[in-house]
Backbone as XML, in Angstrom:
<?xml version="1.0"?>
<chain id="A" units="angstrom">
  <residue number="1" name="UNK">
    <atom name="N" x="0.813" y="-1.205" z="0.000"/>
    <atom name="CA" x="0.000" y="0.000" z="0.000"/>
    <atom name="C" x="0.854" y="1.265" z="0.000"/>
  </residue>
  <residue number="2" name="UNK">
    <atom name="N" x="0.318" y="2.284" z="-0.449"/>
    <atom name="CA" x="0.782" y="3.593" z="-0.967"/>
    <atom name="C" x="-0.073" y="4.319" z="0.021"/>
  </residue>
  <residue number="3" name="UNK">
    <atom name="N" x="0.472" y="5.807" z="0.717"/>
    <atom name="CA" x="-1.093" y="6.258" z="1.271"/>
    <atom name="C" x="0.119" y="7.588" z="0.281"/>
  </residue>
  <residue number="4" name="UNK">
    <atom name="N" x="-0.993" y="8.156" z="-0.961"/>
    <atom name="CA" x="-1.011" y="9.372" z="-1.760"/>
    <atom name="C" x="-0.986" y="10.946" z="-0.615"/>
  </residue>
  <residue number="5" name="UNK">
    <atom name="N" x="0.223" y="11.853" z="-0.407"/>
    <atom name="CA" x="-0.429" y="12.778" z="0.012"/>
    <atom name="C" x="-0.929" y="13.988" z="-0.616"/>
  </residue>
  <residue number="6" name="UNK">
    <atom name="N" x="-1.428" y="15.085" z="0.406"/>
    <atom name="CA" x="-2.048" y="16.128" z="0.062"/>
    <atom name="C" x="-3.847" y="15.624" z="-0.885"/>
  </residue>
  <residue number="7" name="UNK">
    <atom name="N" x="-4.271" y="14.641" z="0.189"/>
    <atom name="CA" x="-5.516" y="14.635" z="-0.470"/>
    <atom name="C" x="-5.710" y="13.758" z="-1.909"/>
  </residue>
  <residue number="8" name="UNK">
    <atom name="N" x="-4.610" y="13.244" z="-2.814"/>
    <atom name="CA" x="-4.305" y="13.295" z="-3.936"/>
    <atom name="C" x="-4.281" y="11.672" z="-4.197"/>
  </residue>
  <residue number="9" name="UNK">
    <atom name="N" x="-5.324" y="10.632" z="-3.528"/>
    <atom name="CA" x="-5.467" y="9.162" z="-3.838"/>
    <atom name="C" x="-6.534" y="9.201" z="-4.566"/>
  </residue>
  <residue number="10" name="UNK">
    <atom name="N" x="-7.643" y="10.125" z="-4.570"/>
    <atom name="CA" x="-8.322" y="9.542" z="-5.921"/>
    <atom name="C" x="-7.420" y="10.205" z="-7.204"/>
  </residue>
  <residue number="11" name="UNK">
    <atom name="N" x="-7.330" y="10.944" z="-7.330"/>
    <atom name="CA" x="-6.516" y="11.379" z="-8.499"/>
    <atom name="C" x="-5.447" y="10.452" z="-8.936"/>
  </residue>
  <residue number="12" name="UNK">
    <atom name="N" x="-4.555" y="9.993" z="-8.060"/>
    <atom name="CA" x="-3.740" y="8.880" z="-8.364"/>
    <atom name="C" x="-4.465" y="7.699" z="-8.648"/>
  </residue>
  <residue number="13" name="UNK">
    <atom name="N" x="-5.678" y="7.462" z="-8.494"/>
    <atom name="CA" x="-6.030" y="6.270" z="-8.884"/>
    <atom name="C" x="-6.830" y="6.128" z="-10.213"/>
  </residue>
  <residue number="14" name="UNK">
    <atom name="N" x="-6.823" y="7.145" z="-10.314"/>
    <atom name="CA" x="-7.490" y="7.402" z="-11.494"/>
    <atom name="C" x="-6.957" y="7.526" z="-12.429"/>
  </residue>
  <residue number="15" name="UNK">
    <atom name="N" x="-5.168" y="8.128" z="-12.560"/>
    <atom name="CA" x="-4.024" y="8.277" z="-13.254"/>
    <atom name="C" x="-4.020" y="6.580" z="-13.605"/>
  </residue>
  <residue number="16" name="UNK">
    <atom name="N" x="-3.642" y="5.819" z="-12.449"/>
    <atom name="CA" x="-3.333" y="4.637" z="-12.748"/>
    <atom name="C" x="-4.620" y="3.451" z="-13.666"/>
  </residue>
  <residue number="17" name="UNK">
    <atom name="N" x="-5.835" y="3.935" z="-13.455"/>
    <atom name="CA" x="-6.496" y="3.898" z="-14.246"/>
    <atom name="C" x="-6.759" y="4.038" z="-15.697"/>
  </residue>
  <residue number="18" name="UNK">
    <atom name="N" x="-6.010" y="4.636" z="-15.884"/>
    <atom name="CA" x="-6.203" y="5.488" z="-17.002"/>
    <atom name="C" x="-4.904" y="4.783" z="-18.305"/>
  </residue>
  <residue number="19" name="UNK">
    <atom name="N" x="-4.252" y="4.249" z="-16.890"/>
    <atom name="CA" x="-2.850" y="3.585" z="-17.263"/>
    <atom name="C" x="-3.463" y="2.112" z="-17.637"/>
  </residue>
  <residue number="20" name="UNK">
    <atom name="N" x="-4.317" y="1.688" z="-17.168"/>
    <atom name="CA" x="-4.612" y="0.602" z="-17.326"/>
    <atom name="C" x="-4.574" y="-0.787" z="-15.980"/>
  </residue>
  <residue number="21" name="UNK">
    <atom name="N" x="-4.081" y="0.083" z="-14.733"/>
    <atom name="CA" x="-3.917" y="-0.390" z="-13.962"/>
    <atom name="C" x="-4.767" y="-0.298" z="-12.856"/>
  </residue>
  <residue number="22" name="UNK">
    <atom name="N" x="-5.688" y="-1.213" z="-12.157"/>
    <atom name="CA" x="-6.756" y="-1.341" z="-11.470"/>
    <atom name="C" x="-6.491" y="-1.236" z="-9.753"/>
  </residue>
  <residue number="23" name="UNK">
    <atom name="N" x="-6.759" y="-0.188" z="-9.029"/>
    <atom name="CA" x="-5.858" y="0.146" z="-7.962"/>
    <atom name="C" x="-7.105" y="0.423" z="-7.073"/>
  </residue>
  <residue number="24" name="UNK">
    <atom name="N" x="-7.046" y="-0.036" z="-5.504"/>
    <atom name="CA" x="-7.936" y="0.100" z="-4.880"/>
    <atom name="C" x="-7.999" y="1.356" z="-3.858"/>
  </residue>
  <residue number="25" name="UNK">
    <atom name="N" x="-8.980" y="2.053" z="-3.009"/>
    <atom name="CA" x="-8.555" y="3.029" z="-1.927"/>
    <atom name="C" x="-8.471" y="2.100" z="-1.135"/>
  </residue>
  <residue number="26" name="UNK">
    <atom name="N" x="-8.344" y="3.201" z="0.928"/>
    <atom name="CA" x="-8.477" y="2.197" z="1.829"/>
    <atom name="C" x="-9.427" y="1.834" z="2.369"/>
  </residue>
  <residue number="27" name="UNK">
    <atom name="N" x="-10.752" y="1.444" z="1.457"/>
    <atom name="CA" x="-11.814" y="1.247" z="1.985"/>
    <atom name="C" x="-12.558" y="1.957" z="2.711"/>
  </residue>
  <residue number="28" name="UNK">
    <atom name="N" x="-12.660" y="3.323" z="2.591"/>
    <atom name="CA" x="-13.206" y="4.354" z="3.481"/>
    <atom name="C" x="-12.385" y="4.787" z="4.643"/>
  </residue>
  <residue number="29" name="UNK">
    <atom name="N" x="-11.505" y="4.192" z="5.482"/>
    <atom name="CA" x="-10.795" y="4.240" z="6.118"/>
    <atom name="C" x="-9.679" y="5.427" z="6.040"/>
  </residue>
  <residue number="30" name="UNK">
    <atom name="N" x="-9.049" y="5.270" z="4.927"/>
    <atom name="CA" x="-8.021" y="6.006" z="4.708"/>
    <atom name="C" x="-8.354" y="6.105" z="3.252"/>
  </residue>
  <residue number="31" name="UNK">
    <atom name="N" x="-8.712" y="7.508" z="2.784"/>
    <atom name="CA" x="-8.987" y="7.818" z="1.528"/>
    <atom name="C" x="-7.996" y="7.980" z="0.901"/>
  </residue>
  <residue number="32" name="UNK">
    <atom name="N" x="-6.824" y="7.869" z="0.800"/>
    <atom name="CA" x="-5.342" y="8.660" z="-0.179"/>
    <atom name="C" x="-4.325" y="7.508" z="0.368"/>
  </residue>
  <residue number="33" name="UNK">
    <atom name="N" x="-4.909" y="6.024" z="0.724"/>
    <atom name="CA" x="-4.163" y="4.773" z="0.549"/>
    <atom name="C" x="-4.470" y="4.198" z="-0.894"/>
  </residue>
  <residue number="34" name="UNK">
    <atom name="N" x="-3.601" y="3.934" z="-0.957"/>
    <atom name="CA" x="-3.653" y="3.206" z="-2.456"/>
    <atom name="C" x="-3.531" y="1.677" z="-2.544"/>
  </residue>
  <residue number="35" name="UNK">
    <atom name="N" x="-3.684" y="0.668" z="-2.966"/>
    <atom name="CA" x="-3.668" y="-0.563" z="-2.373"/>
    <atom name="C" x="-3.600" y="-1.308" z="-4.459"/>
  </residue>
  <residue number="36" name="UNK">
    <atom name="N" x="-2.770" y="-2.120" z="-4.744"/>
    <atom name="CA" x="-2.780" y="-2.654" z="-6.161"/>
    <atom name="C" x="-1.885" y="-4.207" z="-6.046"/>
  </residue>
  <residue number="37" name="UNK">
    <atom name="N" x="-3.026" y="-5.097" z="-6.203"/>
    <atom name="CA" x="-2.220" y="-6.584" z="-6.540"/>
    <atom name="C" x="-1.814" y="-6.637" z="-7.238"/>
  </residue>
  <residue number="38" name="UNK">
    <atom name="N" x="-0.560" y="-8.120" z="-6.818"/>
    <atom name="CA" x="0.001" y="-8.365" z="-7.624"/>
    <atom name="C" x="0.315" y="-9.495" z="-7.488"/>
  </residue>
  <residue number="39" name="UNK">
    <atom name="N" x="-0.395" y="-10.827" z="-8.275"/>
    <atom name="CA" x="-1.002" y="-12.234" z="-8.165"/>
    <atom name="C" x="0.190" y="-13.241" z="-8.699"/>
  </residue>
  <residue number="40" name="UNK">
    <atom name="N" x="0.816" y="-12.573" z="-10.074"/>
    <atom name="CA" x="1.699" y="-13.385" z="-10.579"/>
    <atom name="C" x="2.920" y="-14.137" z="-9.619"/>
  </residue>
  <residue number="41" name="UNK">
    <atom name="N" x="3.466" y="-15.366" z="-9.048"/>
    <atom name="CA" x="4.473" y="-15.717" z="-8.530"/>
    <atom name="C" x="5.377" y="-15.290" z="-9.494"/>
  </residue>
  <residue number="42" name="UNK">
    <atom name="N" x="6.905" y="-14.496" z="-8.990"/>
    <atom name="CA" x="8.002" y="-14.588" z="-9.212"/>
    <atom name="C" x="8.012" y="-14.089" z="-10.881"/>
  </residue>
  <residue number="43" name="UNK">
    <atom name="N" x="6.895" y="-12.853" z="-10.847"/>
    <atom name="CA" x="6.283" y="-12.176" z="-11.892"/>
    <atom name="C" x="6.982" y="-10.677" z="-11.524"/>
  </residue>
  <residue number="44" name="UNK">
    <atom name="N" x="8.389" y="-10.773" z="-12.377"/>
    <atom name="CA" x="9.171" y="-9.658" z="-11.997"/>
    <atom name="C" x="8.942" y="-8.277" z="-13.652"/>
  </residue>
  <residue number="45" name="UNK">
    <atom name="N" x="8.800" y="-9.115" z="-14.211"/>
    <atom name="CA" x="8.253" y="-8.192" z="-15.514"/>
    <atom name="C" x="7.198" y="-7.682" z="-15.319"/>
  </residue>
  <residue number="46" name="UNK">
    <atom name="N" x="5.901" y="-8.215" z="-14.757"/>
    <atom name="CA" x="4.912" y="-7.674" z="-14.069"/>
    <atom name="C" x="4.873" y="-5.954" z="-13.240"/>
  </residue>
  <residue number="47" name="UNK">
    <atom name="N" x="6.126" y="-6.381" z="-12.302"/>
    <atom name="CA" x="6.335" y="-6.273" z="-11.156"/>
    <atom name="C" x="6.625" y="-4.342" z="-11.361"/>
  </residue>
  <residue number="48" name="UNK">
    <atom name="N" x="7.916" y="-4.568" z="-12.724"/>
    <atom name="CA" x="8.386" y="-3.617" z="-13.050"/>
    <atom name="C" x="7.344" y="-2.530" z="-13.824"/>
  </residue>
  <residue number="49" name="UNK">
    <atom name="N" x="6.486" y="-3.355" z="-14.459"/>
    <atom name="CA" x="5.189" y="-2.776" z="-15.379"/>
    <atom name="C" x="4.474" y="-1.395" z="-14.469"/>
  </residue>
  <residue number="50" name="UNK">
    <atom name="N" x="4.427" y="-2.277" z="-13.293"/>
    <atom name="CA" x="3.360" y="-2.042" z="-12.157"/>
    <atom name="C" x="4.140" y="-0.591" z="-11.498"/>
  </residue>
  <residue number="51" name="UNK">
    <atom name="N" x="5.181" y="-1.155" z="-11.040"/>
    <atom name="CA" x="6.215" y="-0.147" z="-10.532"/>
    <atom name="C" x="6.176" y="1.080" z="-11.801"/>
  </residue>
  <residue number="52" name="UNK">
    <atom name="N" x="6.252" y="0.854" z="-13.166"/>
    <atom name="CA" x="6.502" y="2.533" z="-14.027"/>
    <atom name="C" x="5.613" y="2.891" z="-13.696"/>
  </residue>
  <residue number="53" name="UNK">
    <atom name="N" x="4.317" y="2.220" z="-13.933"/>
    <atom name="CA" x="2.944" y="2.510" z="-14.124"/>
    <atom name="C" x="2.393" y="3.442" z="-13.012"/>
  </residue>
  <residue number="54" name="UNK">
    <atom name="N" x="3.176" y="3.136" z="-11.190"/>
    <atom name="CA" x="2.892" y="4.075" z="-10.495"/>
    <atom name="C" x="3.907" y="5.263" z="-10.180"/>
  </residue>
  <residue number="55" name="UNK">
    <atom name="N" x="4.530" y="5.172" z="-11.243"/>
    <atom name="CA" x="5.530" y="6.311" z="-11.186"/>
    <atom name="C" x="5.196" y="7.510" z="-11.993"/>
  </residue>
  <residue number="56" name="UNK">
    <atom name="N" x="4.924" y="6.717" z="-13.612"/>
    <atom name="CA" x="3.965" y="7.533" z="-13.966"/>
    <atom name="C" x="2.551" y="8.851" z="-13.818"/>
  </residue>
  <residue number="57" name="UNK">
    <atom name="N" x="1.990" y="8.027" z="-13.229"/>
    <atom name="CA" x="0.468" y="8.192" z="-12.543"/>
    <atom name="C" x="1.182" y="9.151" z="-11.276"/>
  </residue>
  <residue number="58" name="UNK">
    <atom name="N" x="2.394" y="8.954" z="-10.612"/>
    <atom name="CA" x="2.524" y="9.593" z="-9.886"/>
    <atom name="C" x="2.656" y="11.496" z="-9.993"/>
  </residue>
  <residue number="59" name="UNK">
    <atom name="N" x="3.282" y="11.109" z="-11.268"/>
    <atom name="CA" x="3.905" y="12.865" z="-12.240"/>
    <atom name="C" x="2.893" y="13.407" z="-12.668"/>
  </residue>
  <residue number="60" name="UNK">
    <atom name="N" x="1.904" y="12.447" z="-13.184"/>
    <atom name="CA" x="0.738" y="13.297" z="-13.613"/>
    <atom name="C" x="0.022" y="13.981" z="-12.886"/>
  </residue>
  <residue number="61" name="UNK">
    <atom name="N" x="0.085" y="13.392" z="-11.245"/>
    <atom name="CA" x="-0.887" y="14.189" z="-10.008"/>
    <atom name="C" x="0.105" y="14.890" z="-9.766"/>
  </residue>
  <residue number="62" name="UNK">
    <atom name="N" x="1.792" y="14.990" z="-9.982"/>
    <atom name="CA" x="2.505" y="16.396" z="-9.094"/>
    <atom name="C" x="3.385" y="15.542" z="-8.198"/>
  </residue>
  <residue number="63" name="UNK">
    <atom name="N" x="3.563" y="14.481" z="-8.426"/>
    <atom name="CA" x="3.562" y="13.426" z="-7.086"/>
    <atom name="C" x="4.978" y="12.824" z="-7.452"/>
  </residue>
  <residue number="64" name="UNK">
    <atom name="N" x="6.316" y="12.952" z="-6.784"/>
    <atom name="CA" x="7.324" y="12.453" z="-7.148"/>
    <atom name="C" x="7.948" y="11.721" z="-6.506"/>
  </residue>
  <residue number="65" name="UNK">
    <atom name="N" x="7.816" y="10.083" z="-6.924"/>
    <atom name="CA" x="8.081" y="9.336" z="-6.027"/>
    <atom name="C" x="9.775" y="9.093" z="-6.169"/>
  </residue>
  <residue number="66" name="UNK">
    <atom name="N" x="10.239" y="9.178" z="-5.072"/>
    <atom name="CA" x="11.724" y="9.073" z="-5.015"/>
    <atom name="C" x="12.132" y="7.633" z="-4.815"/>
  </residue>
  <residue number="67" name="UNK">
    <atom name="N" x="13.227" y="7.981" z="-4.987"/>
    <atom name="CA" x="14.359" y="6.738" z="-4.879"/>
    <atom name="C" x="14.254" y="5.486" z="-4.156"/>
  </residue>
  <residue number="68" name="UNK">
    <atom name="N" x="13.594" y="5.979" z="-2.702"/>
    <atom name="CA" x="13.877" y="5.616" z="-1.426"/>
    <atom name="C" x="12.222" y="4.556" z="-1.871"/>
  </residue>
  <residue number="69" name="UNK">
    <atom name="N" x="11.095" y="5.505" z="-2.385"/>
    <atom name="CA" x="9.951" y="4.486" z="-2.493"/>
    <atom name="C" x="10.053" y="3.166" z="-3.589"/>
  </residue>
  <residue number="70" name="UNK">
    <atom name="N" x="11.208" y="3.422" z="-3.966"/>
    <atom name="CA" x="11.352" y="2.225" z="-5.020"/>
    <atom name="C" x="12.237" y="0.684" z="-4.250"/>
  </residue>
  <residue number="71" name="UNK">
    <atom name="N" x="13.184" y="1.199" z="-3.617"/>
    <atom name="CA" x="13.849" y="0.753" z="-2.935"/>
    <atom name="C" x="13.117" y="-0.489" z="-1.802"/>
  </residue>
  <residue number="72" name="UNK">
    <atom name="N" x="12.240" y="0.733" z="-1.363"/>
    <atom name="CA" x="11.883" y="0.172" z="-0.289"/>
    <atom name="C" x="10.080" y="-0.694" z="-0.533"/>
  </residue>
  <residue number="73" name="UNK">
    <atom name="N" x="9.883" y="-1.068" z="-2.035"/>
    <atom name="CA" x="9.333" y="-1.672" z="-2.746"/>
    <atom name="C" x="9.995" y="-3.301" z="-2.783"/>
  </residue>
  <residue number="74" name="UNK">
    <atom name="N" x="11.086" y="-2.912" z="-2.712"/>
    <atom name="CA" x="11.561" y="-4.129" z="-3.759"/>
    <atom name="C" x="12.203" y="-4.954" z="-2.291"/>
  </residue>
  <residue number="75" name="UNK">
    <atom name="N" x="12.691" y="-4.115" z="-1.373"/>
    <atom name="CA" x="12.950" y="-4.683" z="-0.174"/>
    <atom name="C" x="11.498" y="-5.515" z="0.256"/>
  </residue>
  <residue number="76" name="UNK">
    <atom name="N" x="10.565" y="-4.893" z="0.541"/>
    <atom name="CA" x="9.628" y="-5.287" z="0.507"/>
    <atom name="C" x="8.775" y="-6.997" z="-0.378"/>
  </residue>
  <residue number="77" name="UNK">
    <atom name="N" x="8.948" y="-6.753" z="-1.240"/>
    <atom name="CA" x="8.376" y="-7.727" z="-2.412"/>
    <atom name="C" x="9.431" y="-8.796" z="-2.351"/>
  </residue>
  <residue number="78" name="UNK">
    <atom name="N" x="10.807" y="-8.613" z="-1.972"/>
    <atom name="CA" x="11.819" y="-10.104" z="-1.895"/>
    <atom name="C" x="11.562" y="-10.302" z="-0.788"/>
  </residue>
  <residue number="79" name="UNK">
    <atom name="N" x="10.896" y="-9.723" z="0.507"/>
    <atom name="CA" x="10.925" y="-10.554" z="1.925"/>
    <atom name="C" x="9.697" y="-10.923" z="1.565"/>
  </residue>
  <residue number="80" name="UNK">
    <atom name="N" x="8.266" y="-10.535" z="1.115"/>
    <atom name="CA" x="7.596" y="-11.919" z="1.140"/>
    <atom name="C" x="7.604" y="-12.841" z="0.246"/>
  </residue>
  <residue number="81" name="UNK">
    <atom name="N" x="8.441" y="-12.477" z="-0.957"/>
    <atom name="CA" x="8.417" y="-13.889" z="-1.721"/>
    <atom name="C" x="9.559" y="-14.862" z="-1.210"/>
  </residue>
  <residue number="82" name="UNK">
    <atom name="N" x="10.245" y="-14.229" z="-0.724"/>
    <atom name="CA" x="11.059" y="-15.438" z="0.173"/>
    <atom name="C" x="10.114" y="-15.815" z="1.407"/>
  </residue>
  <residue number="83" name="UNK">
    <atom name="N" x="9.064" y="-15.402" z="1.911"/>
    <atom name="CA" x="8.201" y="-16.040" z="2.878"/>
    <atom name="C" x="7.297" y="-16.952" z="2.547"/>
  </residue>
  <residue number="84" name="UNK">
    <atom name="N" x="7.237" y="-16.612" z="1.161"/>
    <atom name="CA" x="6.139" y="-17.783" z="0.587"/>
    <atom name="C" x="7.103" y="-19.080" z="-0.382"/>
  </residue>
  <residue number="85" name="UNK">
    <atom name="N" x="8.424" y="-18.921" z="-0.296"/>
    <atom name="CA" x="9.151" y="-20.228" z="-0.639"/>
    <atom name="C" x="9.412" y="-20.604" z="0.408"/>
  </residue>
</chain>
């Protein structure tokens, strides 16, 4: 999950939409969380698709995701696929 600031998760989701990419809020909860599966096992072409796609969507709202959110993506995505081998 992503939480979008300055108000700016429907707009991002709608960017990513637009991208072709189907992205959820936080269920009323937290309106400017962003939430987007990703089903494929060890689906790293996917992975990367997904990743431009919210980088993209990110520039179009004003929204510049840095270095550190990519990083800490991918840190992320190898500890649970090493949890699920």
């Amino acid at each position: 999950p992503l939480s979008a600031p300055d108000g700016r998760g429907r707009a991002l989701r709608d960017a990513l939409e637009r991208l072709g990419v189907n992205a959820a809020g936080g269920q009323g909860k937290e309106p400017d969380l962003i939430r987007v599966g990703h089903y494929a096992p060890g689906g790293w072409p996917e992975l990367c698709l997904l990743a431009g796609s919210l980088y993209g969507a990110g520039r179009r709202c004003g929204l510049l995701l840095a270095d550190g959110f990519f990083g800490a993506a991918w840190s992320r995505w190898s500890k649970e696929g090493a949890e699920e081998r």
